[in-house]
C-alpha positions in Angstrom: 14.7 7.5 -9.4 11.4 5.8 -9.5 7.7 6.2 -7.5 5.3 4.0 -7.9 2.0 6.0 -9.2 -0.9 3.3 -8.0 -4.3 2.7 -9.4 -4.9 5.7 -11.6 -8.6 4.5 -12.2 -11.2 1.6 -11.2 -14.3 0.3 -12.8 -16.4 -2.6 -12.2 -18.6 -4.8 -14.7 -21.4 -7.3 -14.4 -19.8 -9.9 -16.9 -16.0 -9.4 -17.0 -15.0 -8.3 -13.6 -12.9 -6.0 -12.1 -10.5 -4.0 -14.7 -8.0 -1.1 -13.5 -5.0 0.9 -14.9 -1.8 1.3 -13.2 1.5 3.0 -14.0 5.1 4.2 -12.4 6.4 7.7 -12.5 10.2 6.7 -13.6 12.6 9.4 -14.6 16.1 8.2 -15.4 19.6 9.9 -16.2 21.9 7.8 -18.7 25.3 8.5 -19.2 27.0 6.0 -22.0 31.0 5.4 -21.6 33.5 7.8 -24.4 32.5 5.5 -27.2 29.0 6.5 -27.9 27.0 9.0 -28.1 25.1 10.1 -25.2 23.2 13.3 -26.2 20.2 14.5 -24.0 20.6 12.1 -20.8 17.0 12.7 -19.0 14.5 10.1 -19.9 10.7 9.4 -18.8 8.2 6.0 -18.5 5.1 6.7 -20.4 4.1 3.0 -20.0 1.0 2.0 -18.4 -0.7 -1.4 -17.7 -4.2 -2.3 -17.8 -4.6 -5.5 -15.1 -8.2 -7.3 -15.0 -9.6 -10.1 -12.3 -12.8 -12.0 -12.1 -14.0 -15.4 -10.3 -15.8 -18.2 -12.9 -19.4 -20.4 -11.4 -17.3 -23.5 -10.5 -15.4 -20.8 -7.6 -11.6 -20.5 -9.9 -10.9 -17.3 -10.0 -9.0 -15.6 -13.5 -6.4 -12.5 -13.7 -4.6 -11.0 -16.5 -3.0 -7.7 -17.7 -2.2 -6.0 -20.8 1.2 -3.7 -20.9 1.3 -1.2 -23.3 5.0 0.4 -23.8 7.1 3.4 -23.9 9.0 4.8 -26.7 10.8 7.4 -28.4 7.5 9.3 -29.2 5.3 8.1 -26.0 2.9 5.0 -26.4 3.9 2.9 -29.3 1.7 -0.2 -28.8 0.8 -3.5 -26.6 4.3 -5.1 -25.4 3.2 -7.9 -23.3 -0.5 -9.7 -22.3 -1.6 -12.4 -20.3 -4.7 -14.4 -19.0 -4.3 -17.2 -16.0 -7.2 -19.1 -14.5 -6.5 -20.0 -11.0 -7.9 -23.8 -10.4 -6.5 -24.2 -6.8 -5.2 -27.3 -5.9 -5.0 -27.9 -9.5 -2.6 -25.2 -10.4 -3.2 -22.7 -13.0 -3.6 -22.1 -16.6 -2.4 -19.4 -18.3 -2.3 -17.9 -22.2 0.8 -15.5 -22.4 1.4 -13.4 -25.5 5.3 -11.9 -24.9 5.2 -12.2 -21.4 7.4 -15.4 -22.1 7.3 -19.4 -21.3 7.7 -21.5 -18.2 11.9 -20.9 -19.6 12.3 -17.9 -20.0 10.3 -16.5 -16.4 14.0 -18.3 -14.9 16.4 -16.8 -18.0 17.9 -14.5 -15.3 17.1 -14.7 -11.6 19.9 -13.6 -9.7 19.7 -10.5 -7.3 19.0 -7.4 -8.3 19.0 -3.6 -6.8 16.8 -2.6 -10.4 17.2 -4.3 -13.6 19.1 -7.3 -15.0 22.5 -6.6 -14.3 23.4 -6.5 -18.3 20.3 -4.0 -18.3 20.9 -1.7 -21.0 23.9 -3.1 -22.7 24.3 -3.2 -26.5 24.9 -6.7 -25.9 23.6 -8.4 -22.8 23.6 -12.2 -21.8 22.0 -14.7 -23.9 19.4 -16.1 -22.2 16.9 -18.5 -22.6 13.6 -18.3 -23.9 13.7 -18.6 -27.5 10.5 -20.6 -27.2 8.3 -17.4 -25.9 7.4 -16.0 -29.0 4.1 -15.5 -30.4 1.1 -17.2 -28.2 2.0 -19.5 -25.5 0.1 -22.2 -23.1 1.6 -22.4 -19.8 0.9 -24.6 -17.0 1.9 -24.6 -13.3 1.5 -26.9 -10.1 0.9 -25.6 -6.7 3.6 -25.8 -4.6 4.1 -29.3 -2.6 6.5 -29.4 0.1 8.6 -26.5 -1.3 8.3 -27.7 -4.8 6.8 -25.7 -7.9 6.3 -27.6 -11.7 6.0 -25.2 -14.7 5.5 -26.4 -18.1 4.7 -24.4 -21.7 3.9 -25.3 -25.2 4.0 -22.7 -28.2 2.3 -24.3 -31.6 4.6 -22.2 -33.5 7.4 -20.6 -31.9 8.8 -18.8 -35.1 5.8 -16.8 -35.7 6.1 -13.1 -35.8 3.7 -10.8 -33.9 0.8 -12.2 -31.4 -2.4 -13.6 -32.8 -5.9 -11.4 -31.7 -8.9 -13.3 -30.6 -10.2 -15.1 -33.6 -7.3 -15.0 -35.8 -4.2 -16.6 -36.8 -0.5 -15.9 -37.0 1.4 -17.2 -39.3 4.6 -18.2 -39.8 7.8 -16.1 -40.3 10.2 -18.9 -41.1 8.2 -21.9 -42.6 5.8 -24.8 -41.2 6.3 -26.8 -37.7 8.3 -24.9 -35.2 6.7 -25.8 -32.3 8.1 -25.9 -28.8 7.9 -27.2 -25.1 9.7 -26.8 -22.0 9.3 -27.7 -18.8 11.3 -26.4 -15.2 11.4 -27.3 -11.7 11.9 -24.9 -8.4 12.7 -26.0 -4.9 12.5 -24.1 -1.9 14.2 -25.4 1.5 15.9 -23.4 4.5 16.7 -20.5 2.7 18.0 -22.0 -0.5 16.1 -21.5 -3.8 17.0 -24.5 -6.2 15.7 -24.3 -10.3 16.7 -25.8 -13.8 14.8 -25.6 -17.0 14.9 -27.4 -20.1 13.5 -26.5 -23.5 12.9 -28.0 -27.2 11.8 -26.2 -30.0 11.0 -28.5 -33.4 12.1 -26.5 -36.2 11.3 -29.5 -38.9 10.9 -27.3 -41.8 12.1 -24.1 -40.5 15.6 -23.9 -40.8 15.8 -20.7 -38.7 19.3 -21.4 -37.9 20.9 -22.0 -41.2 22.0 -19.4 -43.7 18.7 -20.9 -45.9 17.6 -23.6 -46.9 15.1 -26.4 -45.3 16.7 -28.4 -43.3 15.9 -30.4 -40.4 17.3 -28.1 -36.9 15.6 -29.5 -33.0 16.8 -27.3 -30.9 17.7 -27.7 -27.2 18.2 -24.7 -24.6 18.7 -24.9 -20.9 19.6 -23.2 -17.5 19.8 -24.0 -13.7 21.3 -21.4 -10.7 20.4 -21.4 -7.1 19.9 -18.6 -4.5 20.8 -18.2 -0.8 19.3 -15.4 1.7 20.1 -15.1 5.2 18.7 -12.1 6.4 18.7 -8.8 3.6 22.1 -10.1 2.2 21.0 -12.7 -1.2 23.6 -14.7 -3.2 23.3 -16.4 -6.3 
């Protein structure tokens, strides 16, 4: 059962724009199957998300948000934050820390009625987006006759945590590490067409060995395509 709460407050400022906080009012009942535990089934969202917009001299305009998250004990801390600069009809820029790559925004786009469909599960589908850790650089194309370019590059994809303005963050697993992707989307007569591939240079890393340095490029990929024809979507 979900309601969207709005703008819970507004505020305007000379230099950085305009800045406002939004939230949902979500209350949920979970029932697990006879092999776990289920315990006290009512939940609560006690997330809230802090969105910002502004327009530079030279007319392109900038957004962003910060997402803060639920837990256990109510806010725990920042889950996601991003900054895009709109340039037009040069597509836009963006800095993402864990809201993902130009990958992983396709990792799962069939129809939905809420969630993912393997929303919740101890283990879900293994998607894509291994590349979206850390800090990443995205860049997209405007969309030409139906057809969208997305492509992302992450210095050091193995880094734990997100790096704050003026510092670094480095490495959990060793030097190099870095990654790119890049995906494609196609819109025509009611079909929606997309594939994505990505690469992430683990030189020194070794993340996917037992230990060890050892030389371990790693490739990931996906593709799907939609149909709608009135309020009835397949995928």
């Amino acid at each position: 059962i979900s309601a969207l709460a709005g703008t819970l407050a507004s505020f305007s400022a000379a230099q950085a724009g305009d800045v406002s906080i939004s939230g949902a009012a979500i209350l949920s009942w979970t029932q697990l199957d006879n092999t776990e535990v289920t315990g006290n089934p009512f939940g609560m969202n006690k997330g809230f998300t802090f969105s910002y917009s502004g327009e530079l001299d030279n007319g392109y305009t900038w957004d962003g948000f910060v997402a803060y998250a639920d837990g256990t004990a109510g806010l725990q801390a920042l889950t996601s934050a991003a900054t895009t600069i709109n340039m037009g009809g040069l597509g836009t820029l963006g800095v993402n820390q864990g809201a993902g790559s130009a990958i992983s925004a396709i990792d799962n786009v069939m129809p939905t009625a809420w969630e993912e469909a393997d929303d919740g599960m101890d283990t879900g589908v293994l998607d894509v987006g291994s590349n979206s850790s850390g800090t990443v650089l995205i860049y997209t194309t405007p969309t030409v006759g139906g057809i969208t370019l997305a492509a992302s590059y992450n210095p050091t994809a193995t880094a734990s945590g997100t790096s704050a303005d003026g510092a670094t963050s480095g490495n959990s697993t060793g030097p190099g590490a870095s990654a790119k992707d890049v995906t494609i989307k196609i819109e025509q007569m009611g079909f929606t067409i997309g594939a994505g591939v990505a690469e992430i240079d683990q030189s020194q890393a070794g993340a996917h060995t037992a230990g060890g340095n050892v030389v371990d490029d790693w490739f990931e990929g996906t593709a799907y395509i939609k149909y709608a024809y009135g309020p009835v979507t397949l995928g």
